[in-house]
Steps between C-alpha positions, in 0.01 A plus 500: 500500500678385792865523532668169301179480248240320745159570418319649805194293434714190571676666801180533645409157446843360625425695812193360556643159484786578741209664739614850444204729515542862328203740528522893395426722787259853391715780705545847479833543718677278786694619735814348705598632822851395610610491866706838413214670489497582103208368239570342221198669277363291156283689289314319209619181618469130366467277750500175467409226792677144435385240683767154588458246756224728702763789543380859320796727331414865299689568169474869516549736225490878453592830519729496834557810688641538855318688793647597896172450652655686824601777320123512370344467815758806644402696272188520515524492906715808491225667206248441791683620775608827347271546172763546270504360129646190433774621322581708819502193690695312268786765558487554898534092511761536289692754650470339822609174361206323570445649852087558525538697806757718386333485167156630682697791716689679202178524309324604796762774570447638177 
């Protein structure tokens, strides 16, 4: 049941009538990318697609996790440039506070 004891049968129908148009989207994850370069991540997400007055919106719904996409894509740059382990990488780009360069030279020097 819906919040305040309305059937969802007759939500449906009253958003029919209003020209609301709900339809369940089949997805496996969904992914947001902000302008800060970070992901929003949504495994086993619901999504739902609601159309009103020919404009589309998502209700999204799932298990949320964040990602630093940059972060991912150094790290694997530096794992390529000096075929260390991840975990290695993960600590030079660390230590350097984010610096690849610097991150690349102290595992290099090793």
């Amino acid at each position: 049941m819906i919040p305040g004891g309305m059937d969802p049968k007759k939500m449906q129908a009253m958003m029919r009538q209003m020209g609301i148009k709900s339809e369940d989207i089949s997805a496996t994850k969904v992914v947001i990318e902000t302008e800060s370069g970070q992901s929003l991540i949504i495994e086993n997400p619901q999504v739902t697609q609601i159309t009103m007055q020919g404009q589309k919106s998502f209700q999204i719904a799932g298990d949320v996790r964040m990602e630093d996409k940059s972060s991912s894509d150094d790290i694997k740059l530096i794992m390529e440039k000096t075929g260390c382990s991840e975990e290695a990488a993960k600590d030079a780009l660390e230590k350097s506070g984010g610096d690849i360069a610097q991150a690349i030279l102290s595992l290099s020097s090793d």
